[in-house]
N, C-alpha and C positions, 0 to 999 in steps of 0.2 A: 646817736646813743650807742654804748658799748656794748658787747656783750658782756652776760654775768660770768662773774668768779667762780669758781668752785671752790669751798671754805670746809677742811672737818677737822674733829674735833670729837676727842674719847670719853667718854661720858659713864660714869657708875649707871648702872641697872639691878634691877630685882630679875633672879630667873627661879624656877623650881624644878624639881626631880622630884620623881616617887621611888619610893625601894617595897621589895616585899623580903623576907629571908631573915639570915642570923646577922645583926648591926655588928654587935663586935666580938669578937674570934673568927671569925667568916675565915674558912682558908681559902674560897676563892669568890669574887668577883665578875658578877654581869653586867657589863654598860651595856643597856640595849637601847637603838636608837630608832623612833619611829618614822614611819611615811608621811608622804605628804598631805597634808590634812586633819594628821590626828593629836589626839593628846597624851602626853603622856601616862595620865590617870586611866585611861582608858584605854590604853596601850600594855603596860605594864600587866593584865590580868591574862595573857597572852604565851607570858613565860613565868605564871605560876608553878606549874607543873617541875621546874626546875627550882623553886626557893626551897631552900630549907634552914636549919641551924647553921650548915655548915659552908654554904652558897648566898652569897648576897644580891639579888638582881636589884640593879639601878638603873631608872629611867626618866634619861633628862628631855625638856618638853624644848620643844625650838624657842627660839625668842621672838619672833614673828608668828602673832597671832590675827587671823581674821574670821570674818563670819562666813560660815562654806554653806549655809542659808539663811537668808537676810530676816525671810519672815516665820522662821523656827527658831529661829535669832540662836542658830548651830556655831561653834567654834572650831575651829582647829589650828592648827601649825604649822607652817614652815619654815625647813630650815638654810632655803636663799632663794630668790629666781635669778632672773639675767640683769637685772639693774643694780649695779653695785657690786657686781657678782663677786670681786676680791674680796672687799671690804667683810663680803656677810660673811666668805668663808674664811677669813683672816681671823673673826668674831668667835664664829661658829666652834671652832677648832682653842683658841686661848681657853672660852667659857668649859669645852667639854675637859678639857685638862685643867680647870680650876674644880668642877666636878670630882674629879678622882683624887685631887691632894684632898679635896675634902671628907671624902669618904672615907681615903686609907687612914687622915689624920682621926676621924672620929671613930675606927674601927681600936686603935690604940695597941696592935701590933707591932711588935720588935719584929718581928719577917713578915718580908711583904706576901700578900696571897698572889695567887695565881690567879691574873686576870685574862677575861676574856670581852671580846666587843661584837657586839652579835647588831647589824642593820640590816632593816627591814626596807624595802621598796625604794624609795627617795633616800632614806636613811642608811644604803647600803652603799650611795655615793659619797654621802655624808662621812660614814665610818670610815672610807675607807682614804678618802682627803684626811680626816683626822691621824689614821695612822701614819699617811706619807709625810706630815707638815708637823703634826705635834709633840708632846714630850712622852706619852705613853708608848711602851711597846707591849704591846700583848702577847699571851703563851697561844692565841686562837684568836682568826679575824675569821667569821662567819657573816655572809652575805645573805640572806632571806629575799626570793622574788626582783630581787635586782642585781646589778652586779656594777664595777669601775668604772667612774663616770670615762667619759672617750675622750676626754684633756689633759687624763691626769698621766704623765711622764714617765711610762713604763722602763723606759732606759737609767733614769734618773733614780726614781721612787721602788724600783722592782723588789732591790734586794730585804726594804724593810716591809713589804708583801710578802716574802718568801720567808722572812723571820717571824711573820705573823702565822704560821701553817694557814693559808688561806679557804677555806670551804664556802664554797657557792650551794645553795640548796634552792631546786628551783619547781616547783610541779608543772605536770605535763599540760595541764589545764590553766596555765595563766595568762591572763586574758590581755597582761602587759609585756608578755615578752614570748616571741613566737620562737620556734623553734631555728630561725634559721640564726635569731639573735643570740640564741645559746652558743652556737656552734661559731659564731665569731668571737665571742667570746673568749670560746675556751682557747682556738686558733690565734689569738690575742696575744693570754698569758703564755701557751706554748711557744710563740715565737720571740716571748721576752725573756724566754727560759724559768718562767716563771711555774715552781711546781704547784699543785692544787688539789682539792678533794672535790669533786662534781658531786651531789646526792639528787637525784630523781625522786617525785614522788607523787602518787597520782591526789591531784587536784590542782587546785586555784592561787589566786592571788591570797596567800595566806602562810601562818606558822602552825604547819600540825602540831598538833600533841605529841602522837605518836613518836615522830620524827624529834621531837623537841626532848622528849625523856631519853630517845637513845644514845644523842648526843651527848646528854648529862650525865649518862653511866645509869641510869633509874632500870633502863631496861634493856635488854641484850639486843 
């Protein structure tokens, strides 16, 4: 008996986003991209604090969904593991760039806004493959609770990180990333000559508020 083939083949899907904010004249644009586990419905209430008339926050859901409790029959998302792992992020990264032509097209602007991509936890890996691999460039690549996944080709991918202003925001209490993880990190981007914005902030695996308005401009 042989063994089996490997056969693929690109297939249409359904995906969804949520937005909260101004649809169209927005001068500027939030893709925010959630962790592992979550959805984006329930994600997106997170950078309220930033919508408004003139900011559009959009939040796309992973396209891998499973049940994260079988007998609360709970949902959430992912956006790749280690099986497939090109494929999903090959996926991952067209779909979030079909996302933004669609949004700019349904905003119906002659200039384009100022966009920014703000990932959260898993989604901070996510974002930031997206920026090195896909057609968006953003005015602001912000990392929340995570930060570059450790494969992605800082020699190669550096400079459109550094056209990205990049900001890591991490609190001192997160229960995913210790302190010595920060500090290679940073020792990472510095050694790729990679400039960066570090923000501290006391707490958890989470997007403060606080922290989240003053990025916005909402508060000093």
């Amino acid at each position: 008996m042989s063994d089996p083939r490997e056969h693929r083949i690109t297939v249409p899907r359904t995906a969804r986003y949520f937005t909260l904010g101004g649809e169209s004249g927005a001068r500027e644009v939030w893709i925010v991209v959630h962790g592992f586990g979550q959805l984006a419905e329930r994600f997106i209430p997170w950078f309220a604090p930033a919508a408004s008339a003139e900011r559009l926050i959009v939040a796309p859901e992973a396209l891998s969904r499973y049940y994260t409790d079988h007998v609360a029959r709970k949902v959430g998302a992912t956006w790749m593991t280690s099986e497939d792992r090109l494929a999903e992020i090959a996926d991952y990264v067209r779909y979030l760039d079909l996302v933004v032509a669609e949004v700019l097209s349904k905003a119906g602007r002659q200039a384009s806004p100022r966009i920014e991509i703000h990932g959260f936890s898993q989604g901070a890996a996510t974002a930031s493959r997206w920026v090195a691999f896909g057609e968006v460039r953003p005015d602001r690549l912000v990392l929340w609770g995570g930060g570059l996944p450790p494969d992605l080709d800082l020699a190669r991918h550096g400079p459109a990180l550094e056209r990205a202003n990049l900001a890591l925001v991490i609190g001192d209490r997160d229960e995913f990333i210790s302190e010595e993880a920060v500090s290679e990190q940073a020792a990472r981007l510095a050694a790729a000559g990679i400039r960066f914005d570090l923000r501290r902030f006391r707490g958890g695996h989470v997007v403060p508020g606080p922290l989240l308005e003053e990025m916005a401009g909402i508060r000093p």
